[in-house]
Each structure stands twice: as structure tokens, then as C-alpha cells.
matplotlib code that plots the C-alpha trace (Angstrom):
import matplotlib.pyplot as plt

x = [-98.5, -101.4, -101.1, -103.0, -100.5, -97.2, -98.2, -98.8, -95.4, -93.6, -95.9, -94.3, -90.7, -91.1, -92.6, -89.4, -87.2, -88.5, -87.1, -83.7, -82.2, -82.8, -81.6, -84.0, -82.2, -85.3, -85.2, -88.9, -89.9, -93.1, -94.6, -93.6, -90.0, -88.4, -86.5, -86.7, -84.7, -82.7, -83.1, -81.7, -84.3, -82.4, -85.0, -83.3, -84.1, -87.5, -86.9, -87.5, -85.4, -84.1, -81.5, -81.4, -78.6, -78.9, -81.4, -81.7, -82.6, -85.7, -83.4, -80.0, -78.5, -77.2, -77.0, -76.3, -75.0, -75.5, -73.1, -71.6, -74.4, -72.0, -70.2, -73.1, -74.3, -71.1, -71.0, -74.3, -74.0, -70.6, -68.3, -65.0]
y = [13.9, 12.5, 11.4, 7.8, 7.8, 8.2, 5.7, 3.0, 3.6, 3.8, 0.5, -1.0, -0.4, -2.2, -4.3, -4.7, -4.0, -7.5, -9.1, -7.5, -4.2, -1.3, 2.0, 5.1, 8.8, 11.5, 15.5, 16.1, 19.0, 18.4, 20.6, 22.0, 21.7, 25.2, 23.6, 20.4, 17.6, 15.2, 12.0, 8.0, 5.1, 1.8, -1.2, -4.1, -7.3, -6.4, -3.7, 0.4, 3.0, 6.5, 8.9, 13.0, 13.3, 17.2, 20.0, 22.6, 24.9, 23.3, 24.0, 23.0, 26.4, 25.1, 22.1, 22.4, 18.3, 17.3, 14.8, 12.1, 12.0, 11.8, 9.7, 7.4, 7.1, 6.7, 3.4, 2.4, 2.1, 0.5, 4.0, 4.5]
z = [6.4, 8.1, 11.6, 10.7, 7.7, 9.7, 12.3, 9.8, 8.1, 12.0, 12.7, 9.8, 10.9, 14.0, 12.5, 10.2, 13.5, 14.9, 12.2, 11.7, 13.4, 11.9, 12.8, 11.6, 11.4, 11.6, 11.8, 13.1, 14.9, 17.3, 20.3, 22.4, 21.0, 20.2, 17.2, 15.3, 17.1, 15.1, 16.4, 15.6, 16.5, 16.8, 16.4, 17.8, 19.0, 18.7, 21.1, 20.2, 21.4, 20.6, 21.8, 20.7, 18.6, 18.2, 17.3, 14.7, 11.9, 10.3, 6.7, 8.1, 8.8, 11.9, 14.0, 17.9, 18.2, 21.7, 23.3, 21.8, 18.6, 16.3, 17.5, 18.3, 14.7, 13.8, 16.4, 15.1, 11.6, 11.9, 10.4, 11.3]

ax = plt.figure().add_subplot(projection="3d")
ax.plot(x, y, z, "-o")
ax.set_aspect("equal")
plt.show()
């Protein structure tokens, strides 16, 4: 993906995030990063942050999850 085209979609979702929260899951894997991180971006309030929920394979084969991730997006999207 272009770089001007995947800042116009992000721009968007804040955009969106001012208006409601959102909460966006992503597996991106940028330098210097040794693996791709998986991240969730909570978009509340008008406000943008993020927390590392774990890195991994870039095809899934494993998944190191780092603190309480899981349990974060499970707090977040309002799972049990």
C-alpha cells in the first residue's frame, strides 16, 4: 500500500474516532522491528492511543503475547 494511501485511510479513522470510539486491531511489521507487532489503537474521546499487544510470525506461526494483551482486548471490546 502506498504510504499517501494508508495515511488517508488512518486520517479517516480518527476522523471516525472523534465521533464515536473505535478500537483498530493491526499486525504491521515496520523498521527496525525484528517481527511484525500486533497492536490495538483505541480512538476515544477524540483522543489516539495504542498499546503492543504481542509480536510475531508475519503468517501466524507463532505469537509471543506480551502482558496483559489479551486480556486488554478482551476489556476493550467488552468479551468475557
Amino acid at each position: 500500500m502506498l504510504a499517501a494511501t494508508r495515511e488517508r485511510i488512518l486520517a479517516r479513522v480518527a476522523e471516525e474516532g472523534r465521533k464515536r470510539d473505535l478500537y483498530r486491531v493491526a499486525l504491521e511489521w515496520w523498521p527496525p522491528n525484528p517481527t511484525p507487532n500486533v497492536e490495538l489503537f483505541t480512538y476515544i474521546g477524540g483522543e489516539t492511543s495504542s498499546e503492543l499487544l504481542a509480536r510475531c510470525e508475519s503468517h501466524g506461526r507463532w505469537v509471543e503475547w506480551l502482558g496483559e494483551g489479551e486480556r486488554a482486548v478482551s476489556a476493550a471490546m467488552g468479551w468475557r
